[in-house]
C-alpha positions as a Python dict, from the first residue, in 0.01 Angstrom:
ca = {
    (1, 'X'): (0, 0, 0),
    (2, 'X'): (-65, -78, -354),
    (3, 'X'): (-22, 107, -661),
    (4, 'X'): (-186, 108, -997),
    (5, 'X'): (-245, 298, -1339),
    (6, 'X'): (-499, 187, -1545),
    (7, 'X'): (-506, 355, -1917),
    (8, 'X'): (-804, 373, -2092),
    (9, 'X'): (-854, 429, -2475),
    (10, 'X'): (-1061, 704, -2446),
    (11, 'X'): (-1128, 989, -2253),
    (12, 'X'): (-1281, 942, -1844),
    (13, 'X'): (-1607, 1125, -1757),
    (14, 'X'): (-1585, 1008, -1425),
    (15, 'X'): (-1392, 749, -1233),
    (16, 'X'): (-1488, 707, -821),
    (17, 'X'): (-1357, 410, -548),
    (18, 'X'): (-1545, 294, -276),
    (19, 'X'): (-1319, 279, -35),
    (20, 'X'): (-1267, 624, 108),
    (21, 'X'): (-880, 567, 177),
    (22, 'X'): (-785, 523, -167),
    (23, 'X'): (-613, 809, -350),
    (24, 'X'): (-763, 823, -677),
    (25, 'X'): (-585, 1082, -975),
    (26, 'X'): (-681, 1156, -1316),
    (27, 'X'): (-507, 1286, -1536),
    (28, 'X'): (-657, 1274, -1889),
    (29, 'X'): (-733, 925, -2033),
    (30, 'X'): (-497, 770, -1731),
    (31, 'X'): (-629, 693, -1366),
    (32, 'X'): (-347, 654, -1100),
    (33, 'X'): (-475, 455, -774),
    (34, 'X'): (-322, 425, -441),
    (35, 'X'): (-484, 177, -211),
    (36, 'X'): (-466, 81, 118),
    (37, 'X'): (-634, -227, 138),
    (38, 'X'): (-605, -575, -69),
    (39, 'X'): (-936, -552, -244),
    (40, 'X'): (-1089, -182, -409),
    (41, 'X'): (-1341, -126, -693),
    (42, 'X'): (-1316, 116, -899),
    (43, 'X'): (-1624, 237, -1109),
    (44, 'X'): (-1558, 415, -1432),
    (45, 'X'): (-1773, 641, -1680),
    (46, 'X'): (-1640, 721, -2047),
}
């Protein structure tokens, strides 16, 4: 399992993963992942 927090300078509209075992958390302008596998993409809107 890998872990990561992205912070972005401004606020998220949307953020969605394409693989459906990732854990994805938002929390304001920061986006906490937890991933199962060794590749994800993660597709952001602000």
């Amino acid at each position: 399992m890998y872990r990561a927090v992205i912070n972005m300078a401004g606020p998220v509209k949307r953020a969605k993963v394409l693989n459906r075992s990732t854990v994805l958390r938002r929390n304001g302008r920061s986006i906490d992942l937890a991933v199962n596998d060794i590749h994800e993409v993660l597709i952001v809107e602000y």
